[in-house]
N, C-alpha and C positions, 0 to 999 in steps of 0.2 A: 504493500500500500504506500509507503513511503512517508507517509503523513506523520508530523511531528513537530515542535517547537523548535525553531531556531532563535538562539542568544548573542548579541551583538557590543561587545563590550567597544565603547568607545574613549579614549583618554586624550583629554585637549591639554595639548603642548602647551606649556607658560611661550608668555609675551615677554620682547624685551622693554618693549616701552608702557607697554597698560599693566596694571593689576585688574584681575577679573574676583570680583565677589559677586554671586548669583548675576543679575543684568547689569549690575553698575561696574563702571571702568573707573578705575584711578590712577591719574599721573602726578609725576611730581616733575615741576616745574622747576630750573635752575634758574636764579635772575642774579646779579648784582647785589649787594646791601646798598648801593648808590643808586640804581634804579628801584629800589624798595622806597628809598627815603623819596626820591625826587617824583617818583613813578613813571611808569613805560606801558608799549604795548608788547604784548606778547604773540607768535604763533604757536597753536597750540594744536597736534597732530590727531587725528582722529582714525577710528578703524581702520576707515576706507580709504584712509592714505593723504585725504585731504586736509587741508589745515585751517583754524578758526582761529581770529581773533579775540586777542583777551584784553582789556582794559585795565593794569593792574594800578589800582588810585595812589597816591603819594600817603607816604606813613604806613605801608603796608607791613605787617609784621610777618615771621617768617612760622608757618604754618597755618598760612590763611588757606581759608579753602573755599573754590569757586566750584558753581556748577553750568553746564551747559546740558539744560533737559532736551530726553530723547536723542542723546550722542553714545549711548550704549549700546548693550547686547539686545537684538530682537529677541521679545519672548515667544517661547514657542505657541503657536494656535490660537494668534492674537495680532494684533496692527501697531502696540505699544512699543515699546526701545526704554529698556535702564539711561540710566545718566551716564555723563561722564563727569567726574570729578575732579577738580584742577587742585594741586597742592603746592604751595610758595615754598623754597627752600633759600636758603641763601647760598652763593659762591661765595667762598672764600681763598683769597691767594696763599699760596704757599710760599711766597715771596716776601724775605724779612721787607718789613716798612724801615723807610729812611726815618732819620732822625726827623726833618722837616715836613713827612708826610704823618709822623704821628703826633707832633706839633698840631697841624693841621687839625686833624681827625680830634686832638684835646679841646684846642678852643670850638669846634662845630658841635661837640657834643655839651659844653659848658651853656652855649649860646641853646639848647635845646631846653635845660633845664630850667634857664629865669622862668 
């Protein structure tokens, strides 16, 4: 007769650029700490290869988190899409600072405090 259950195990490869939790995507975002303070735009990559702008506002601190709904996983047996998640990191140089650049860096952060 032949007739019988067939089982289909499927295992979805990680991403290198998204985290996948159920339909929501999350990225993390690398920006400047000077583009944090001043703020910038960002392109931010999506599934399908294409990429969205992000508006990241001045004073931004480092683990802010943006969304951009329906830039996720399509659900199954449904017209819906998860989010995608934007996450603010900061770059930091590995490059000692000169004497005059943490000069600098001292009086801009004193002038933040008044």
């Amino acid at each position: 007769d032949g007739a019988g259950d067939l089982y289909v195990r499927i295992k979805i490869k990680e991403n290198k650029i998204f985290k996948r939790v159920n339909k929501h995507l999350y990225y993390e975002a690398e920006i400047s700490v000077l583009k944090a303070i001043s703020g910038t735009i960002i392109d931010v990559p999506t599934i399908l290869g294409d990429m969205l702008k992000l508006t990241i506002p001045a004073g931004t601190a480092p683990g802010k988190q943006f969304v951009f709904n329906g830039y996720g996983m399509p659900v199954i047996n449904s017209l819906s899409k998860g989010n995608l998640y934007v996450t603010i990191k900061f770059r930091m140089t590995e490059n000692k600072l000169s004497d005059k650049s943490l000069k600098i860096l001292e009086e801009f952060e004193k002038s933040l405090i008044k």
